[in-house]
PAPAZA-481009 format. One record per residue: x, y, z of N, C-alpha, C, O in turn. Coordinates in steps of 0.2 Angstrom, whole numbers, padded with zeros to 4 digits, always signed. Layout:
<bagus>
XYZXYZXYZXYZ
...
</bagus>
This chain:
<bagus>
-0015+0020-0016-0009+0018-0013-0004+0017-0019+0002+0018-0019
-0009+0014-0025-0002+0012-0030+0000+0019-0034+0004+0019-0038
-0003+0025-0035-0003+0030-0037+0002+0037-0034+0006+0041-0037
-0001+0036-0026+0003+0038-0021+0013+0036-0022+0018+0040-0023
+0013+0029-0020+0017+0026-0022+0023+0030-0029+0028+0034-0029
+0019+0026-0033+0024+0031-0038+0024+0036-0041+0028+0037-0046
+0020+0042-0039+0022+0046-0038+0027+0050-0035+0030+0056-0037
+0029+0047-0030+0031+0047-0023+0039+0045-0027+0044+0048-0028
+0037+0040-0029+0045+0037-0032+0048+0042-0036+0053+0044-0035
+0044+0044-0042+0047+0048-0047+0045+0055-0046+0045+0059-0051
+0044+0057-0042+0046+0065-0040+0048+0066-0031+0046+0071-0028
+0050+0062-0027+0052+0064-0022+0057+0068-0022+0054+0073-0019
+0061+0069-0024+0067+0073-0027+0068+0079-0031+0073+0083-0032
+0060+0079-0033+0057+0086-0036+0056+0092-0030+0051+0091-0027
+0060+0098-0029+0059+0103-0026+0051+0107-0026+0048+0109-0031
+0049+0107-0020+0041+0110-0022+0037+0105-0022+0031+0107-0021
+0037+0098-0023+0033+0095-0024+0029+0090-0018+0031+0087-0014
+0021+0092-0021+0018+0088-0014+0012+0084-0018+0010+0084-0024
+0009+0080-0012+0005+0074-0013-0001+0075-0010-0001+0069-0008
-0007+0078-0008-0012+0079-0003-0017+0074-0006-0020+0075-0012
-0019+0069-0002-0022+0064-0001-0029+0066+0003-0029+0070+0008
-0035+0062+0000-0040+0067+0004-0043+0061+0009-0044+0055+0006
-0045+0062+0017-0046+0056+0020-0052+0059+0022-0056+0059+0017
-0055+0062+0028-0062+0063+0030-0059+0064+0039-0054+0061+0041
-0064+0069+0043-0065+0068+0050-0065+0060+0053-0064+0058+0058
-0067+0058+0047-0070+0050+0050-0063+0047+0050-0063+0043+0054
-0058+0047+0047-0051+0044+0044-0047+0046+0051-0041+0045+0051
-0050+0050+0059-0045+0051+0064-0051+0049+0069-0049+0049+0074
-0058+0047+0069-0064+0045+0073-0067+0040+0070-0066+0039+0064
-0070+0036+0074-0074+0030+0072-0081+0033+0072-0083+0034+0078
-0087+0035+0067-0093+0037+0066-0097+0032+0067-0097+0027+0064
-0103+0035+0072-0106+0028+0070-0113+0027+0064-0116+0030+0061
-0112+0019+0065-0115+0018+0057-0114+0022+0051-0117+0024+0046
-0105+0021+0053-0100+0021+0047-0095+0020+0047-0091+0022+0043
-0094+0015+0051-0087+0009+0051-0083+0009+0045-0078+0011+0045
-0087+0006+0041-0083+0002+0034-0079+0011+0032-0074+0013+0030
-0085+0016+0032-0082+0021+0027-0076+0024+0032-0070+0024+0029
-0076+0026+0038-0070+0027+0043-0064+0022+0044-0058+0024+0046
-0065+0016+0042-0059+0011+0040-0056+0014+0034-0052+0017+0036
-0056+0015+0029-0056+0015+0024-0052+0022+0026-0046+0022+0026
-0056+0027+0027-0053+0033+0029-0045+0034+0034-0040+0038+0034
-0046+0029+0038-0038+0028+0044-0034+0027+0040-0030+0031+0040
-0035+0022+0036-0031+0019+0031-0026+0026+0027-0021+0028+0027
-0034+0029+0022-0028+0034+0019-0026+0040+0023-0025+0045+0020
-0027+0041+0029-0024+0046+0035-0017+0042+0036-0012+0044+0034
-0018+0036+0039-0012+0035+0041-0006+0031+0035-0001+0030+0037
-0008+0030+0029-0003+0031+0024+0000+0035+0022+0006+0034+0020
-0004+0042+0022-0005+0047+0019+0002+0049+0025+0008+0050+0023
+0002+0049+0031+0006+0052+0038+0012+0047+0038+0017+0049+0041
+0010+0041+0035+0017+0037+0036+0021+0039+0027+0026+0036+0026
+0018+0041+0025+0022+0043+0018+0026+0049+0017+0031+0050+0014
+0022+0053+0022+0025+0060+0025+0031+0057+0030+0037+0058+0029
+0029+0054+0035+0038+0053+0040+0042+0049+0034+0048+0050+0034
+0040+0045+0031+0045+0042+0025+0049+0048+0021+0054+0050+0022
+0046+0049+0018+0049+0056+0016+0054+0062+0018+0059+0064+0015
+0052+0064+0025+0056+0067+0028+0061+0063+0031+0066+0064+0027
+0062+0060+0034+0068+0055+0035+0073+0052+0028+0079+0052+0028
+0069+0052+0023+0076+0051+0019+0076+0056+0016+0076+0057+0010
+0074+0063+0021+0078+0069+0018+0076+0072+0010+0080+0075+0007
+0070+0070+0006+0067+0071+0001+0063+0077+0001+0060+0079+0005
+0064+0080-0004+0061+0087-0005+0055+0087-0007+0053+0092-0007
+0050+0081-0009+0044+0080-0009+0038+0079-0003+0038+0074+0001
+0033+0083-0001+0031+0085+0005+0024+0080+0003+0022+0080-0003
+0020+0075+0009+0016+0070+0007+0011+0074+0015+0013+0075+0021
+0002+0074+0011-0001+0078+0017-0006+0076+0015-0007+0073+0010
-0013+0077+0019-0018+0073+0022-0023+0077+0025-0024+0079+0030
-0029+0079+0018-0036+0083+0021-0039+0079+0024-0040+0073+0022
-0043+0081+0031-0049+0079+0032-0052+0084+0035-0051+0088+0040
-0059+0083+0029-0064+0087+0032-0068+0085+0034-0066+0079+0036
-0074+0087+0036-0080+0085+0040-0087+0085+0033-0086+0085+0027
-0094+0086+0036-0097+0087+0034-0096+0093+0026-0095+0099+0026
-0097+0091+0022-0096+0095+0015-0103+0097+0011-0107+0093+0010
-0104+0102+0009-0109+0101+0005-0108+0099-0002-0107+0102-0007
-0108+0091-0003-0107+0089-0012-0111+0086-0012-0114+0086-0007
-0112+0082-0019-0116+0076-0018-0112+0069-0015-0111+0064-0018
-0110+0069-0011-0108+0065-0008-0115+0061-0005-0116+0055-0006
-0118+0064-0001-0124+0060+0004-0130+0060-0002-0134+0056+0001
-0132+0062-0007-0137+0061-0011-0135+0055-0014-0139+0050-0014
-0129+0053-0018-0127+0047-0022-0126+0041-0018-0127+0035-0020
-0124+0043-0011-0123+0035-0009-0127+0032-0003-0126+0027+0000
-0133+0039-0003-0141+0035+0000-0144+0035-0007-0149+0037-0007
-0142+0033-0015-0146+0035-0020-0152+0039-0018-0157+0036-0018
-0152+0044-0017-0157+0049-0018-0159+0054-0021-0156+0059-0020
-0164+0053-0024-0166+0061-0029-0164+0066-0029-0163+0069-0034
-0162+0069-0025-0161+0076-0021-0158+0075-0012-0159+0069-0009
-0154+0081-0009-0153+0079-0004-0147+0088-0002-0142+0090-0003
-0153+0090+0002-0153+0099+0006-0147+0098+0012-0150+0096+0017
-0141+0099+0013-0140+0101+0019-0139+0103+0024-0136+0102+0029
-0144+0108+0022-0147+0116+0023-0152+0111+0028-0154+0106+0026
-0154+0112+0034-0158+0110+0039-0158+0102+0041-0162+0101+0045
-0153+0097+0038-0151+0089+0039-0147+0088+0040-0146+0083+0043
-0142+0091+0039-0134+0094+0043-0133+0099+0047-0131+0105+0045
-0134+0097+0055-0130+0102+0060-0126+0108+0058-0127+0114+0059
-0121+0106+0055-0113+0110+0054-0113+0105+0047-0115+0100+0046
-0109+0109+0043-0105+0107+0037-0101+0114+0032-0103+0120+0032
-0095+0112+0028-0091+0116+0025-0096+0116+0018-0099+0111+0015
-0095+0124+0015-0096+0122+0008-0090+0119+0004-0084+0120+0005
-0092+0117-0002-0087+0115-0007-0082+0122-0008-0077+0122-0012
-0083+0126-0006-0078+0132-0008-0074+0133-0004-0069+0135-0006
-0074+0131+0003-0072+0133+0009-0069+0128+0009-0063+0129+0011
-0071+0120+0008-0066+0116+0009-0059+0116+0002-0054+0112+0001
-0061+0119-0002-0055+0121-0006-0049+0126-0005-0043+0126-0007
-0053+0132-0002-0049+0136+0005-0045+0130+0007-0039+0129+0005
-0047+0126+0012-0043+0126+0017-0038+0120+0014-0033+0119+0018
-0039+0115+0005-0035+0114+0004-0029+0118+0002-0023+0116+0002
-0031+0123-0001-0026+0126-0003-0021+0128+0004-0015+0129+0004
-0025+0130+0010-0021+0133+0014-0017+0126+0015-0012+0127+0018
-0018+0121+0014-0015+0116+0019-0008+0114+0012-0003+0110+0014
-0009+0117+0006-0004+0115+0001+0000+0122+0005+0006+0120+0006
-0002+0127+0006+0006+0132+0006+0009+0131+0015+0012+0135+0017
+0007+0127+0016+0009+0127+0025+0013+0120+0022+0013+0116+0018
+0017+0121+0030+0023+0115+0030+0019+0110+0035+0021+0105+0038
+0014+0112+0034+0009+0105+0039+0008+0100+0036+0009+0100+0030
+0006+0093+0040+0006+0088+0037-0002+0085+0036-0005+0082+0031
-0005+0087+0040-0012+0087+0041-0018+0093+0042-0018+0097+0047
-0023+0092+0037-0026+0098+0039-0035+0096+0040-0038+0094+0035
-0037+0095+0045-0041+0093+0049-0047+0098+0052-0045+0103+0055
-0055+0097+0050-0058+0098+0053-0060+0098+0061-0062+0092+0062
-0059+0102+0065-0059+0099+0073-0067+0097+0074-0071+0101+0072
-0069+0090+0077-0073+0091+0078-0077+0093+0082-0083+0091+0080
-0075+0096+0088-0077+0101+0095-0080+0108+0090-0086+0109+0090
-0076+0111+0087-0077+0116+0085-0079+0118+0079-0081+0124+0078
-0079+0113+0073-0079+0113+0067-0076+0118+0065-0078+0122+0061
-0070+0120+0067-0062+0123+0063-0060+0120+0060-0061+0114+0059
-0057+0124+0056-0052+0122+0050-0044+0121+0054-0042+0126+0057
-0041+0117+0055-0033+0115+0058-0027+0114+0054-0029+0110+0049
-0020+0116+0053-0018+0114+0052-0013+0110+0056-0014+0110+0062
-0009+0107+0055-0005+0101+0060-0001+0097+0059-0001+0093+0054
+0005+0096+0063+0009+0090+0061+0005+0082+0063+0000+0081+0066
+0008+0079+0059+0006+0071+0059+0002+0070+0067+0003+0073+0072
-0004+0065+0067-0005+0063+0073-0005+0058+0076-0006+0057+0082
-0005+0051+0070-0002+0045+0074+0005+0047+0073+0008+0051+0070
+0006+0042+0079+0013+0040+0083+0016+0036+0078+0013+0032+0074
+0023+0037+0077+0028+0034+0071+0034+0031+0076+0035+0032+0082
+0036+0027+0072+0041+0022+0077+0046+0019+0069+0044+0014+0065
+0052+0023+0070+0057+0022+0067+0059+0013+0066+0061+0010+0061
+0059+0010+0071+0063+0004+0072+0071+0004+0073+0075+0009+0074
+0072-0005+0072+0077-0004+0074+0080-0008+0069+0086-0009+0069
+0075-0012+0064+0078-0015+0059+0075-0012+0052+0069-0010+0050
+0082-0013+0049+0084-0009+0044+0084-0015+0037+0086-0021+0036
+0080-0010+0031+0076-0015+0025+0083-0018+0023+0089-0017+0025
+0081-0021+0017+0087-0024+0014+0089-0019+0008+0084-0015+0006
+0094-0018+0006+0095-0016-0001+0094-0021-0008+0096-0027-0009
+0092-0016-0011+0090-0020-0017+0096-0020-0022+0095-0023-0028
</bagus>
């Protein structure tokens, strides 16, 4: 968030410039017996998407966008069941490799989308406008 942020601060205004925040399938579904890590995940979806309408609304030429993949083949599931080893190849149903989910960031860097999403019916690759609901309000911050 605090990286995001300033960032944000000192290149909004830079032409071309974007911020792709990585969340997970889990960061738009509740997994089970995987709560804490799917919290965690909403979190940086729905900053990542409120940093994006923030952006667009004051008209800033920096673009703020939001990977989530699904199953990946990395060490990800080896390091945080600590385990010696760990084959995706036959213990995961469906999964992206590390190569493909590199594809699809890059595709999600040259599109005007804000979100690039794993679907989980289909295990496609999506691109996509925001998908929580935004609500401008009706009260306006103070100036500093």
């Amino acid at each position: 968030t605090i990286l995001s942020s300033l960032f944000a601060r000192d290149y909004e205004d830079v032409e071309g410039t974007q911020i792709i925040n990585v969340s997970s399938r889990g960061g738009y579904s509740i997994v089970a017996n995987s709560v804490t890590y799917c919290a965690t995940k909403f979190y940086v979806s729905a900053f990542t998407e409120g940093l994006a309408r923030e952006l667009k609304r004051k008209g800033s030429k920096m673009q703020a966008k939001v990977l989530a993949p699904s199953a990946t083949e990395t060490e990800f599931m080896q390091r945080s069941h600590d385990l010696n080893e760990f084959q995706y190849a036959g213990q995961v149903p469906k999964f992206h490799t590390s190569k493909e989910m590199a594809t699809f960031m890059l595709d999600l860097y040259d599109s005007d989308k804000t979100v690039g999403i794993v679907d989980k019916s289909t295990f496609e690759f999506r691109l996509q406008d925001p998908i929580f609901p935004y609500s401008e309000g009706t009260t306006k911050r103070p100036q500093s």
